[in-house]
N, C-alpha and C positions, 0 to 999 in steps of 0.2 A: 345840451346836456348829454343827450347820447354818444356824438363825439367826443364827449370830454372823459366822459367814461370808456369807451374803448382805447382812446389815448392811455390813460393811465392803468389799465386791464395788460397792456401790451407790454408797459416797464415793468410790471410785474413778476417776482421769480414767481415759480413754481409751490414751492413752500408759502409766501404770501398770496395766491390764487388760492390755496387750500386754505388757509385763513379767513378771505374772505368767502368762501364759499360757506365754511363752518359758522362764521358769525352771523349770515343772512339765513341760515337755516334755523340757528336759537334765536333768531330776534324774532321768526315767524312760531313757532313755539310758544315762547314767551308771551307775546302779543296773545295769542291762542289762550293760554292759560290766565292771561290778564281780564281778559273778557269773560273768560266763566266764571270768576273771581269775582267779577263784579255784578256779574246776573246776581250771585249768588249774596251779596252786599245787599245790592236791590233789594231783591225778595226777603232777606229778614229786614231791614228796614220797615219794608210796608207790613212785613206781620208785626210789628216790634208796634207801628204806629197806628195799623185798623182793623189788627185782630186778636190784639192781648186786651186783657181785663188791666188797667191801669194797676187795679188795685194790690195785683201780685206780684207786680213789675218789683223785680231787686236789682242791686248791681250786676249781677250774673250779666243779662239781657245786655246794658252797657258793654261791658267785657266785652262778651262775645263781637258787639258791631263792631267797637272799636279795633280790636284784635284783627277782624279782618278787613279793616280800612288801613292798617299797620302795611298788614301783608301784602297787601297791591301798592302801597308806597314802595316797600323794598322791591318786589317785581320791576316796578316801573324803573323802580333805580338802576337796578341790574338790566332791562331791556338797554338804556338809555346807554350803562356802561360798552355793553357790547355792540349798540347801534355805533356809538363814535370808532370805534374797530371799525368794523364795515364800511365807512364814509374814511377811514384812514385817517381822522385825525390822532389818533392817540394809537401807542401797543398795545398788542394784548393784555398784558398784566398793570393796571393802575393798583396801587398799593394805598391811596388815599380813599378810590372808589371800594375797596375792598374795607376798608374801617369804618368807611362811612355806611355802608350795611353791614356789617356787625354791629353799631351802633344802635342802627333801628331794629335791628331783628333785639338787640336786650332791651332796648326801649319797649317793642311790643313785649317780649316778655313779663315785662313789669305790669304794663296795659293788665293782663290778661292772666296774670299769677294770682292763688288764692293763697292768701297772708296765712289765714289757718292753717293749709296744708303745707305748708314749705317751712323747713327748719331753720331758723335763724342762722345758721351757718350759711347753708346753700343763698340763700338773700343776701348776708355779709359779701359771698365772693361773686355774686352778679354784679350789687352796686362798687366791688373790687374793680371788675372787667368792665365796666364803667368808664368811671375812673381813669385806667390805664390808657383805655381805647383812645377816650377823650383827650387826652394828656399828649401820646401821640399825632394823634388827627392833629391838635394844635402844633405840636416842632415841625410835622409836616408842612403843611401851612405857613409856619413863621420861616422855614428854610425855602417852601418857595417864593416866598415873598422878597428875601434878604437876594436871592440870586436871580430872580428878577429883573430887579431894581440897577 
């Protein structure tokens, strides 16, 4: 493995060496940020499950875990996007990885939005952005499919 890696470190320009350098730096970051993320999941879980009064328990408490079990999906997503950079299978910019957390980032938003507070308009053009995103994502999809094949 380590040959194989210094083989391919070697074809490498200059500009793609910097590349890779960048993306093994945000994946340790990331990673970094994914784990306090999820201490932090942990811990209200177990307050959520053996140190609340069931009785006052509202949706708020939901919200909130979900919310941030949202957020460490799109993390992971994004480590994930930029781990395949670093391993060189993909470029830098994927444009489907990139819809595909907008996606979840409005998905969490929905998660974790209060109906009362938000004005029917601002709600109309989330489930808009939606919508489009979705709409997208799928011709992306169906056009790599079609060329492919």
């Amino acid at each position: 493995m380590k040959s194989r890696f210094l083989d391919e470190w070697r074809t490498l320009t200059l500009y793609e060496k910097f590349e890779q350098i960048i993306s093994l730096i945000l994946t340790a970051i990331i990673a970094s940020v994914i784990l306090v993320a999820l201490g932090g999941v942990i811990r209200e879980t177990y307050f959520l499950l053996f140190k609340v009064n069931w009785e006052i328990i509202d949706h708020k408490f939901f919200q909130k875990i979900f919310g941030m079990i949202m957020t460490l999906l799109i993390a992971l997503e994004f480590k994930h996007s930029i781990l395949k950079v670093s391993l060189r299978k993909e470029g830098i910019v994927q444009i489907k990885t990139v819809i595909l957390i907008a996606l979840l980032a409005l998905v969490r938003k929905f998660i974790i939005i209060d109906l009362k507070a938000v004005s029917p308009a601002k709600l109309a053009a989330l489930a808009f952005a939606v919508l489009v995103l979705g709409g997208l994502y799928w011709l992306l999809r169906e056009q790599y499919l079609r060329y492919r094949t």
